[in-house]
N, C-alpha and C positions, 0 to 999 in steps of 0.2 A: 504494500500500500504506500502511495504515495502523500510527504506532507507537503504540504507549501504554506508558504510565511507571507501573511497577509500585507499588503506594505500599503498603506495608507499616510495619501498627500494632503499635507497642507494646502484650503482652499483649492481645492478639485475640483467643485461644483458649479464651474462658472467661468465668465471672462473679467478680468481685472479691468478697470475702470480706464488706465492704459490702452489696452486693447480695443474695449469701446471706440473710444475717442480717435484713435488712429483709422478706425474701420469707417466714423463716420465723416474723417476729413478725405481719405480714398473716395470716398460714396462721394462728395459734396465737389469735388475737382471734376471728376469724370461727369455728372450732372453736368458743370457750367462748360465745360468741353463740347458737350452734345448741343447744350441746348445754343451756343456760340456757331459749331458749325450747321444748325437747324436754321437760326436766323439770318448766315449768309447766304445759305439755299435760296431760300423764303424771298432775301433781296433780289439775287438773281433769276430768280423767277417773274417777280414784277418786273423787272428792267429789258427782258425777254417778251411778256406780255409786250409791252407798251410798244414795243422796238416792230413787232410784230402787228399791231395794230396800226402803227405808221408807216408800213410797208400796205399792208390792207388801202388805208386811205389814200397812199398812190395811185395805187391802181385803180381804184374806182374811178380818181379822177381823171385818169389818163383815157377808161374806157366811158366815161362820161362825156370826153373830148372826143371820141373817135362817133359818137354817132351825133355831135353837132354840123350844119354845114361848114364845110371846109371854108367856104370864101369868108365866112362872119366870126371865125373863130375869134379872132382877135376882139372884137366890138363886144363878143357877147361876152367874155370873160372880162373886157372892162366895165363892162355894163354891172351895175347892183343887183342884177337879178341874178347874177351867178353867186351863190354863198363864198366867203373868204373863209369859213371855217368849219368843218366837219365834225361830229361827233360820233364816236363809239366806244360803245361803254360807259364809261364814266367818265371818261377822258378827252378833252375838247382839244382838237387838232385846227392849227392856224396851215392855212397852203396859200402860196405865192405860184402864182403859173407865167411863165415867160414862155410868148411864140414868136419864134425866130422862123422868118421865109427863108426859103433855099436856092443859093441862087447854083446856075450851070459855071463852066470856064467862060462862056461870054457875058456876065453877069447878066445875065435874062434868069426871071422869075420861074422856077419849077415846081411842079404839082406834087411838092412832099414841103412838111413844116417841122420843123424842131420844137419838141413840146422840152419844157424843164418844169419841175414840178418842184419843190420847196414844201416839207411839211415840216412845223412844228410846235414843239410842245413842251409843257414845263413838268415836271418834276415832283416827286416831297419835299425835297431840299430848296427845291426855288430856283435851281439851275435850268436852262433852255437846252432841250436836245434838239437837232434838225435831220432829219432824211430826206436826203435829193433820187430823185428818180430821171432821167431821160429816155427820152422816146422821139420817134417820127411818126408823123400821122401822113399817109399819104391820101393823095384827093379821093380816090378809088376804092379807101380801105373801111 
């Protein structure tokens, strides 16, 4: 038969107060770690949105452009009846449109136009972003 000699530890029953504290500053680092790289996600997420909805309002305006008459284009984009500012979403987009004629090697006037579009828009912080687009509209298209 065999003995064994019971060996019995001081405060066995537990974690030292030590230990605690140490396990809850590990736990409280890696929290603001997470929730640090959660929030730069988050930002570049908005900043993607936004970026992406002023790519959107290009184009709309450019295919907004393409089924006006070609000869008036000019007049009706200075004209007030064309909006200067777009919105989607929540988010109010300013656009600048420049139409540029196209001329040949003999500078004679040809039936294609240089559109440039200019959209922009401001920010959380109060900063101004801009997206430029260019395009041709030709008379036929």
């Amino acid at each position: 038969m065999f003995f064994y000699k019971k060996i019995k530890l001081k405060n066995s029953f537990g974690m030292t107060m030590i230990e605690l504290l140490v396990a809850v500053v590990i736990l409280g680092l890696t929290l603001s770690y997470a929730y640090s790289i959660i929030s730069s996600e988050l930002k570049g997420i908005g900043k993607t949105r936004n970026y992406s909805a002023a790519v959107l309002a290009a184009q709309q305006t450019i295919e907004e452009l393409r089924h006006l008459p070609f000869e008036n284009l000019e007049t009706i984009i200075a004209g007030t009846e064309y909006p200067k500012s777009i919105k989607i979403g929540d988010i109010d987009f300013s656009r600048k449109i420049k139409i540029e004629k196209t001329l040949d090697a003999a500078n004679n006037t040809i039936d294609l136009k240089v559109v440039n579009v200019e959209i922009t828009w401001s920010v959380d912080d109060g900063a101004v972003v801009t997206y430029k687009m260019t395009t041709c509209i030709h008379k036929n298209s």
